[in-house]
C-alpha positions in Angstrom: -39.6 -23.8 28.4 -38.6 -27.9 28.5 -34.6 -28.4 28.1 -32.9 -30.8 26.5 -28.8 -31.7 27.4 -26.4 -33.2 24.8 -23.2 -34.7 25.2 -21.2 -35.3 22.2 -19.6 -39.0 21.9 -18.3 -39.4 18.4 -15.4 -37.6 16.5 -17.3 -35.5 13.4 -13.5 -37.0 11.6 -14.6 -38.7 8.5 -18.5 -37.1 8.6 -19.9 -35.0 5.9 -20.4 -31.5 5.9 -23.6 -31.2 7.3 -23.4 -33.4 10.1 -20.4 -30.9 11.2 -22.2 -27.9 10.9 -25.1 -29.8 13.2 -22.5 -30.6 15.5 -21.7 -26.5 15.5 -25.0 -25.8 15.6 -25.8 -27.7 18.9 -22.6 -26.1 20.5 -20.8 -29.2 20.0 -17.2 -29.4 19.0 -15.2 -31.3 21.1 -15.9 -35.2 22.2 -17.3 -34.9 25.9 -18.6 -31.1 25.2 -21.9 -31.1 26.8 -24.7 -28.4 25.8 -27.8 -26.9 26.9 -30.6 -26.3 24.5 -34.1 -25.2 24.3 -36.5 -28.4 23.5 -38.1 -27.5 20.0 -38.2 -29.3 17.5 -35.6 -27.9 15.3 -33.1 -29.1 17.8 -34.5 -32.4 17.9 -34.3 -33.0 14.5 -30.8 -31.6 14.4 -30.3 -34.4 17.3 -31.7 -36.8 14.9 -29.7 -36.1 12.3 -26.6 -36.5 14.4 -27.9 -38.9 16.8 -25.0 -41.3 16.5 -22.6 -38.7 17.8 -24.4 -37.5 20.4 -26.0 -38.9 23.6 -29.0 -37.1 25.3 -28.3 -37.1 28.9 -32.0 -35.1 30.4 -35.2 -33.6 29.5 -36.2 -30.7 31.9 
């Protein structure tokens, strides 16, 4: 199956809820923690929920 890589580039300081627990859902929690995910559509619309935190680095 495709995968999809995500580097967190914002601070979730100052975010609601939800876009933290997206954050914690992708295995983000840090700025510059980087994560490996299956490419399904539940992650990317968790991506596009967060989008301006994170940066998608590749596709596989």
């Amino acid at each position: 199956m495709a995968q999809v890589t995500v580097r967190q580039t914002g601070s979730p300081i100052r975010r609601t809820k939800d876009q933290r627990a997206t954050l914690a859902g992708l295995g983000l929690n840090r700025l510059g923690r980087v994560s490996v995910l299956e490419d399904t559509p539940s992650v990317r619309g968790m991506i596009a929920k967060v989008h301006h935190l994170v940066e998608v680095l590749e596709t596989k």
